[in-house]
N, C-alpha and C positions, 0 to 999 in steps of 0.2 A: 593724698588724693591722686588724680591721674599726671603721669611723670611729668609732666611739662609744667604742673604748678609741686611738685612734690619735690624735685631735685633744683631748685631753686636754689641760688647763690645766698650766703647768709654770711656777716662779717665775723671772721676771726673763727672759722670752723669752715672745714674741706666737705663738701658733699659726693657721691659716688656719681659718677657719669650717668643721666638719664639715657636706661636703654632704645629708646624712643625719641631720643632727640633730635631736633629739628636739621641738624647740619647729616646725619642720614637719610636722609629723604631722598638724595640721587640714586639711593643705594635700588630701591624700589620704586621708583619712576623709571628706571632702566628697563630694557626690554628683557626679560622674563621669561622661562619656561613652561610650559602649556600642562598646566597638571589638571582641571576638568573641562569642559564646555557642555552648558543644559541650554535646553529649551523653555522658554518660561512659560505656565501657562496663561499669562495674562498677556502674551505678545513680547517679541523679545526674546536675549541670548543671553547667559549671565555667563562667567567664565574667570577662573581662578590659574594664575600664575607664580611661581617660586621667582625667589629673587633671592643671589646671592649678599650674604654679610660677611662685612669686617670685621663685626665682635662677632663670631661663632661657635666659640666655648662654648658649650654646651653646661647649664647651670648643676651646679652641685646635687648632684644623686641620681643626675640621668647614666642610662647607661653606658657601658664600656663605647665607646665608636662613637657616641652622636655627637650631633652638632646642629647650630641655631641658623634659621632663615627668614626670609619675608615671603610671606603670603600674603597674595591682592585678589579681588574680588572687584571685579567690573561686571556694569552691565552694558552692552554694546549698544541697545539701541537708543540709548543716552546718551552717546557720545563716547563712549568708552569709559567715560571719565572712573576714578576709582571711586570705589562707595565705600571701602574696609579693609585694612591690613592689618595682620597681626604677626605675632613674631613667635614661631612656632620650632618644638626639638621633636629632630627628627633621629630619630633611633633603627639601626641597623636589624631591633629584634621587633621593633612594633609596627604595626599595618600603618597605622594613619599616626598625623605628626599632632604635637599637645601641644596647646595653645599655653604661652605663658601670659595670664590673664591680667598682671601688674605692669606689663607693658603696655603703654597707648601710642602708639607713632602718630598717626594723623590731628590734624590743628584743632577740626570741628568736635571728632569724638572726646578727647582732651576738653576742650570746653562743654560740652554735652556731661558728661561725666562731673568737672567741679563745680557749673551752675546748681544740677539739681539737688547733690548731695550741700551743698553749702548752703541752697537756700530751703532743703528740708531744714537743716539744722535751725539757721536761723528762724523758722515757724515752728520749734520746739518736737518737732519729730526726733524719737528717739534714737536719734542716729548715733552717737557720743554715750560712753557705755556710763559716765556718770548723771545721766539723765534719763535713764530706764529705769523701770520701775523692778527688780525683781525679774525673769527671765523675760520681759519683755519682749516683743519680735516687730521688725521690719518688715512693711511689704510693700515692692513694688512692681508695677507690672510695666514691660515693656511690647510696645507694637512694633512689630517688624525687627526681625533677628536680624538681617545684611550677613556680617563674619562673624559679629557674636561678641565683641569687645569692651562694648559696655555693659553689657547683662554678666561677660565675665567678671571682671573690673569690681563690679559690686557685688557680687558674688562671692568673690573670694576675700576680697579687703573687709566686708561685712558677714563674717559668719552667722550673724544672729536677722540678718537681710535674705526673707522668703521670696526670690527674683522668678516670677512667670511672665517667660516670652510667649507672644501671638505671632506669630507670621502665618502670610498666606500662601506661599506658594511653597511648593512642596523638594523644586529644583534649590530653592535657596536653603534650606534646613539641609538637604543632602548635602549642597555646595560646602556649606559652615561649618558641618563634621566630617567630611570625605577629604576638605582641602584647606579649611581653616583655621584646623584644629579647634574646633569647638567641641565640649564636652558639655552633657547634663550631668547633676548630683545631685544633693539629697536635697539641696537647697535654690537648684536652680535647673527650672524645668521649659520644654517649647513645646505648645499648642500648637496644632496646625489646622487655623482657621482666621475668617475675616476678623480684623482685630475691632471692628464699632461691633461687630454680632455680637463676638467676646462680650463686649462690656456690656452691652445690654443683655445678653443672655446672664452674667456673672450676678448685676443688680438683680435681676427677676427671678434667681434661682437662690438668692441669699437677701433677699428681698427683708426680713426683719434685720439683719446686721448692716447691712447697708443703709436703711434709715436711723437703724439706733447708732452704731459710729461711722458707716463707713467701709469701702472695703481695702483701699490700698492707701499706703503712705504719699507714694508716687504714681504718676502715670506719666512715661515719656513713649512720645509719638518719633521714628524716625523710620515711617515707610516711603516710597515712593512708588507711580505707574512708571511704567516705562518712560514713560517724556521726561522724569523727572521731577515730577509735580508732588505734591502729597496730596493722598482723597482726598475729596473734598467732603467724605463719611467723617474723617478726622477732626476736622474744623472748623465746619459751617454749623453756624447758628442753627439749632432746629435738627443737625442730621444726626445721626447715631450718636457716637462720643460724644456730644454734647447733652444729646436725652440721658447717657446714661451718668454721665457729670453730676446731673442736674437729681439723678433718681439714689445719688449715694456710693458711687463707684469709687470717688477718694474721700480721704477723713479729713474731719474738721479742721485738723493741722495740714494742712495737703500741697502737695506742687503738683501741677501738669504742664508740660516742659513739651516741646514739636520743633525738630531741626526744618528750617524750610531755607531753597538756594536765595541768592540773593539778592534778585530780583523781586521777591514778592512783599507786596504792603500787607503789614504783620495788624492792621488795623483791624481788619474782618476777624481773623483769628480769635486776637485776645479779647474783641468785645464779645464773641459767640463764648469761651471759656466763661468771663465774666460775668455773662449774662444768665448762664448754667449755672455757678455758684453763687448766683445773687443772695441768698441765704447763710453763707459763707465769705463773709467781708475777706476782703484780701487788695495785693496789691497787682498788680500787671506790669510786665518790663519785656524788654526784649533786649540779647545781649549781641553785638557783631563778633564772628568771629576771623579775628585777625590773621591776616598770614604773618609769620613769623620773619625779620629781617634781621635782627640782632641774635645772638646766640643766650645772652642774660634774658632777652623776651619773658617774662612769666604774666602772673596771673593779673597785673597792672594794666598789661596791655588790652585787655577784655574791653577796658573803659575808656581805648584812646579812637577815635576815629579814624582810619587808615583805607586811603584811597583806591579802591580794587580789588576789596578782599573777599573774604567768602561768605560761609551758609550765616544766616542769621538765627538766632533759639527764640523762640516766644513761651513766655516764662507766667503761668500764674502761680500768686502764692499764695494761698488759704492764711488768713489770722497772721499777715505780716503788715502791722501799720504802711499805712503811707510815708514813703519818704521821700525824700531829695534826691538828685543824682547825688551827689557826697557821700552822702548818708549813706546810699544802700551800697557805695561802692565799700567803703570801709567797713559797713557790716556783710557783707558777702565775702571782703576779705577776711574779714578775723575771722570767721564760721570755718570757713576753706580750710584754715590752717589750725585748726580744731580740728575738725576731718581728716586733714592731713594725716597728724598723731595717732588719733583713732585706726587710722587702715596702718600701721606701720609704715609709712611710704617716707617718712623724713628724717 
């Protein structure tokens, strides 16, 4: 699953260095080289910076010269804060740098990445190749590409995973393959349009598959306006994503997963999600995510309450009983580390 739950300490067996690991982070919070600056058109500056690494071997079968760096992805009139970093080889003979999509440096994407995959599994989505029926396929759609991390991520760990990005603006899909090293392929493609339009246009255009199963395994929401915020097209009872929730946009088995900062009460959300799936028993959660202060940190910490930390996930799950905090911790972990095995990541 994503490095920070995949290179996990295990007794009596050596694990290989998470390239993403949390005691790097100085590396790319440091001041940085100016590699784009857009203008958004929704208000706002978005702006991508190189950051030099320590580990910059460049991974086996790049070419003669290159070598490994950080790329960040801010947007300014948020505060600057980072929204997306990935760890990209840059090659003496190729224009733009390739994102290695097995790498996850950041805490939230890292958790954004082993909630939903873990708790598809856990609601029987055919995530885990001994639980597919025959060539079986994945699909998930994501809203808002940012660097492209976690649409790589599942992309590449899940070959048999049909991953269709939305985003809106048009500076940030540039940003993501001019300076992120983000790539499409055969299995994973970017829309560029409103991502609630999306879904309702997607329900009404596949209008019999949508009510007989459904159309995505997943939906994860991780756009923002400039302030910061996520639409409120994304979340509110009634607006877009929600009418098309409700019209068959995910399958009977389903997750829809919405990174939001954290400050916001995740109450409005999951009852507008749950209120859209009312026909679709499931269960609702919302996961913190921690900032990391130990180096062992893994995927435990998900369930520890820790004073000052970051984005929160709001998590529905289609056809997963209700349970206990216990319960669903220990079943989100054993799923994880199914997942894990399934992407090669352990």
């Amino acid at each position: 699953l994503a490095a920070w739950l995949v290179y996990r300490r295990a007794s009596g067996s050596v694990k290989p260095a998470d390239p993403g690991r949390q005691e790097l982070i100085n590396e790319y919070f440091a001041p940085g080289t100016l590699v784009l600056e857009l203008p958004l058109d929704n208000g706002g500056t978005l702006q991508v910076t190189s950051h030099a690494a320590s580990e910059r071997e460049a991974v086996e079968g790049s070419p003669m010269g290159s070598f490994e760096e950080w790329r960040c992805l801010r947007f300014l009139q948020s505060g600057g804060l980072i929204q997306s970093v990935t760890k990209v080889v840059v090659s003496p003979h190729r224009q733009l740098a390739k994102m290695r999509g097995a790498v996850v440096p950041l805490a939230y994407t890292k958790s954004f990445a082993t909630i939903v995959l873990a708790a598809m599994s856990a609601v029987g989505a055919p995530v885990l190749s001994q639980r597919r029926r025959g060539k079986e396929q994945l699909s998930i759609l994501c809203i808002g590409l940012g660097g492209g991390s976690v649409p790589s991520f599942i992309a590449e760990g899940l070959p048999h995973c049909q991953v269709d990005v939305v985003e809106l603006e048009p500076a940030v899909i540039h940003a993501a393959k001019q300076g992120m090293g983000f790539s499409e392929r055969p299995n994973l493609r970017v829309i560029q349009e409103d991502g609630a339009m999306f879904a309702l246009r997607a329900v009404k255009e596949q209008a019999h598959e949508a009510q007989k199963t459904g159309l995505y395994d997943a939906v994860l929401v991780d756009a923002y306006e400039p302030n910061g915020n996520v639409p409120a097209a994304l979340w509110s009872r009634g607006e877009g994503l929600a009418e098309a929730l409700s019209g068959g946009l995910l399958k009977k088995q389903g997750v829809v997963a919405t990174n939001f900062l954290p400050h916001v009460d995740l109450a409005a959300p999951l009852a507008a999600y749950g209120n859209a799936l009312a026909d679709q028993p499931g269960m609702s959660f919302s996961i913190q995510v921690n900032k990391a202060i130990k180096l062992e940190n893994d995927l435990e910490q998900l369930f520890e309450t820790v004073e000052g930390t970051g984005n929160r996930i709001a998590v529905h799950a289609c056809s997963l009983s209700e349970l206990g905090d216990a319960e669903l911790e220990e079943r989100l972990m054993e799923e994880a580390k199914k997942v894990g095995e399934e992407t090669s990541c352990l």
